[in-house]
Each structure stands twice: as structure tokens, then as C-alpha cells.
C-alpha positions, 0 to 999 in steps of 0.5 A: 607186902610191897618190895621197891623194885628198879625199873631196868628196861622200857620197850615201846610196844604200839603207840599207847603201849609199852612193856616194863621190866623190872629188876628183882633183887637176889634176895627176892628172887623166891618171892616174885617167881611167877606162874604163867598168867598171874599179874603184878600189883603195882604202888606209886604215887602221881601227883601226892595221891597213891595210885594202885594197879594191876599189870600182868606178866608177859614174861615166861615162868622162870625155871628155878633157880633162875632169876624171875623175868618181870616184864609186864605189858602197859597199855594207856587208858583214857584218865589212867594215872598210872598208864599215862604216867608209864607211857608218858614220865617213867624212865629207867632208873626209876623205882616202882613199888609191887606185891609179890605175883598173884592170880589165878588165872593160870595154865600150868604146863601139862600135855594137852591141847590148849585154846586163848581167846584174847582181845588187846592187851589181854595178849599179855598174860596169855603170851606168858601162858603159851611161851612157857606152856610150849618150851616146856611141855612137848606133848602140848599145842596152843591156839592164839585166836587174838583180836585187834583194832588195827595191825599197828595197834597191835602187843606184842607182834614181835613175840608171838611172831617168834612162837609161830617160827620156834613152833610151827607145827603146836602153836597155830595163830588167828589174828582179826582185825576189827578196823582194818580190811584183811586178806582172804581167808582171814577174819576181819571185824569184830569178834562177837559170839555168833561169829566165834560160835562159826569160826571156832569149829572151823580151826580146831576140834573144839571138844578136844581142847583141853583148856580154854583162856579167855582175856580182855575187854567184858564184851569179848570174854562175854561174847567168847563164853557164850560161844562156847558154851553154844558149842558144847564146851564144859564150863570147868574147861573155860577160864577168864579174866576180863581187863577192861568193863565198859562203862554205863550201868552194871547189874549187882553180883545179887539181889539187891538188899538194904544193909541193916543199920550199924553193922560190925566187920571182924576181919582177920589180915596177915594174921591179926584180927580186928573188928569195926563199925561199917559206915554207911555206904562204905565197902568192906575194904573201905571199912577195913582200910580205915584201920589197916593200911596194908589191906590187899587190892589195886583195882576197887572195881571188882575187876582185879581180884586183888582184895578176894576175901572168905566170908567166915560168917554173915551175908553180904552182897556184892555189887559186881564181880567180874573176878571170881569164877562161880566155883569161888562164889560157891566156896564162900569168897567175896570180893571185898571191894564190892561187898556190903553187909547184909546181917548185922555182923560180918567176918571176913578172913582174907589170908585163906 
């Protein structure tokens, strides 16, 4: 559900990024408390066509019974509608349509050692992860290993800068610039795998961290767990969330199978169950936004997560899933966005 939210404040970030906030009501406070690392789903109209995306929250996990602080970070992508519109149309004042904080790429405060690898804008759910990991958990540490472009180009500067001054001796920062020369000693260039796999174990214990957060383009994150995984590192220990999938073809999630001809989707959403016929060519969430509006996603591009749905019964395959960790394919999820019928009747449960 959608709850209309005033835009409170605009901070300009770099040249192509901002940071909104926005002013959660008292009555809602319950309701978009976040976890540190989960997103906002974001409703506006631009130019009479409905635009839906998902920005993630910068700001810490609020400690009841605080206001929940919604910041979330913007970056402007080529033919964005909604960044250009942010970057460019929105003031404060203005109103915003969101879904309550969703995801579940988190790092809940606990004692450890913790790592992030992140490229861009992925700075900003991990910004929230390592802020409230360390005011709140003493007995725990965090690696920053970020790539950027250019120092100018750089989120959030300011922020992380204020970690490593409150925390110098459990938040450790590495920046690499990809088109800029740095000093010596620093790492410059892009961070590909076989890079990664020399420098990691240059910086910390690698087979000590407890938890490792990949975020931002596909090719790093793909890059990072390769790496990784050279190094020895338990995939339950690694955890991810891609922003950005370059373009050109994509390999499907699965084999590719022809769907039958005149398959049923039976769908059950906010507790209400439904059956329909599925178009040909048409996705499963296309199938059941034809007859429920209020069906959840924002990206449409198996990217977000938003429209994760249980596959109760039927076979379907995905045509790409950038989203859910192999444990949630094993359990049975599918991202209904990228879903197509494989067996003449579908069920799908998206309230699980």
C-alpha cells in the first residue's frame, strides 16, 4: 500500500545525485521503520504515465520510539524518469507516493566482523548498514571497500568521512577510483575479480568476516563474488544486491521451455485470491495487474525484488533474476516479473 509522503528536505550529492528526505506522519512512524539496508518503493506520475522505482535508505535504522529517518539516495540514470525528475523538477513541499521499507538485503547489529564491497550508488544502503551497525553494536568492525569514477562523483563523502572520525579504530575505509590517478598505496582502476582476489587479503583476515555485503553495478557484484568465492569464503557468508545490469542480452534464470498454450494464473494477494487467463507473451505480474492494481513491484526488470512471489503450484521459468539469493529459489520463490507458465495452471501466493 502507498501512503503520500512530503518531500522535507533535498541535499545535492555530486552533480547526477541527491539525497531526498522525506517527512513520515506520526501516525505511520510504525510502519516505515526500516531495517538497515532495505529500500523504499517510490509512486509518481511524470508527464500522466505512472512511474514506479526503488531508492534505498541512507539514513540509520531509527531506535524506537524515534521518528524513522527517511533519506534515500538518487542517482540520475540515462532516460530515468523518475531520477531526472528528482534531480532536476522536485522541491521540497512536494509529495512522493511510497510502500512501507521492504527488502532483505540487511545486516541487523550483532558483534562481529563485517566487509561491504560497493560500486556507485550501492554506497547507500550500506551507509545505513554500517552507521547503525557501529552505533549500535560496540563489539563490532566494518570494512568499506568502495568504488568510484572520480573523487567528485563520488555519494556520500561527507557521511562515510564522519564514520571514519567517530570510529577509527572499527571502521576501516578503501576508496578506488577507476578514472582518476591516486596517491601511492591506494588502488586505482577498476575493481575486477582478479584484483579484488589480491587486494582482499591484503586488508583484512578475509576467513574472519563475518558477513560480507556486495552492492552496485552487475559486474561488480559479479566480479566481488567471484573473488570471494576464489578465496575461500562460504556463499551463506556473502549477500547482494545489484543496482545497475548493463545492457545487451541476458541469459534466462533457466532452461528455456515454450509455455503451453491457454495457461491459468490463480493468484492470491492481500488475502484475496483470484484466477485469470495469461496472455501470450505476457509475465505473471502482467497477468495479474490486468485485475489487481495494487499487485506489488517497482522495477519490472528482475532486479528490485519488489513482485518476489511463492510458487504454491505449477512450473514456471524466469527469464532473469538478479534479486533472490539461490536459497529462495530452492524455497520456491519467483520473481513475478520474469515468470512465465510452464504448466497449464499456475498458483502463485505473494503474501508469503
Amino acid at each position: 500500500m502507498f501512503h503520500p509522503l512530503r518531500v522535507s528536505g533535498i541535499e545535492r550529492l555530486t552533480d547526477d545525485s541527491v539525497a531526498v528526505t522525506l517527512a513520515v506522519p506520526p501516525d505511520l512512524h510504525d510502519t516505515f521503520r526500516h531495517r538497515p539496508g532495505q529500500h523504499l518503493n517510490v509512486r509518481y506520475t511524470v508527464d500522466g504515465e505512472e512511474v514506479r522505482r526503488s531508492y534505498s535508505i541512507c539514513a540509520p535504522a531509527p531506535e524506537s520510539p524515534a521518528a524513522p529517518a527517511l533519506r534515500v539516495g538518487i542517482r540520475l540514470v540515462d532516460g530515468g524518469a523518475f531520477s531526472t525528475y528528482a534531480l532536476k523538477e522536485l522541491l521540497v513541499g512536494d509529495t512522493v507516493e511510497a510502500m512501507p521499507p521492504m527488502g532483505r538485503f540487511v545486516l541487523e547489529p550483532r558483534p562481529g566482523r563485517f566487509a561491504a564491497i560497493v560500486g556507485g550508488s550501492g554506497i547507500t544502503p550500506v551507509l545505513s548498514m554500517a552507521a547503525t551497525l557501529l552505533a549500535r553494536e560496540p563489539d563490532a568492525t566494518f570494512c568499506l571497500i568502495r568504488s568510484d569514477r572520480t573523487a567528485a562523483s563520488t555519494m556520500f563523502l561527507d557521511e562515510v568521512a564522519d564514520l571514519k572520525d567517530r570510529y577509527p579504530d572499527r571502521f576501516q575505509l578503501v576508496t578506488a577510483l577507476s578514472r582518476e590517478e591516486r596517491q601511492a598505496g591506494l588502488p586505482s582502476g577498476r575493481l575486477d575479480g582478479e584484483r579484488l582476489a589480491g587486494l582482499l587479503p591484503a586488508l583484512l583476515p578475509v576467513a574472519g568476516i563475518d558477513g560480507w555485503y556486495l552492492c552496485g553495478p552487475l559486474g561488480l557484484v559479479r566480479a566481488a563474488e567471484g573473488a570471494l568465492r576464489e578465496l575461500g569464503v562460504d556463499r551463506s557468508r556473502v549477500h547482494q544486491e545489484i543496482f545497475h545490469v548493463e545492457d545487451g542480452p541476458t541469459a534466462p534464470a533457466g532452461p528455456r521451455i515454450e509455455a503451453p498454450a491457454g495457461s491459468t494464473l490463480t493468484a492470491t494477494l492481500g488475502g484475496r485470491s483470484g484466477s485469470w487467463p495469461v496472455a501470450e507473451g505476457e509475465s505473471l505480474l502482467e497477468t495479474v495487474l490486468r485485475s489487481r492494481s495494487d499487485a506489488p513491484y517497482a522495477c519490472k526488470g528482475g532486479v528490485c525484488g519488489t513482485c518476489r512471489a511463492f510458487l504454491v503450484s505449477g512450473e514456471v521459468r524466469m527469464d532473469r533474476n538478479y534479486a533472490l539469493e539461490p536459497e529462495e529459489t530452492e524455497a520456491g520463490y519467483v520473481l513475478a516479473c520474469q515468470s512465465r507458465p510452464v504448466t497449464e495452471e499456475v498458483e502463485l501466493d505473494f503474501d508469503r
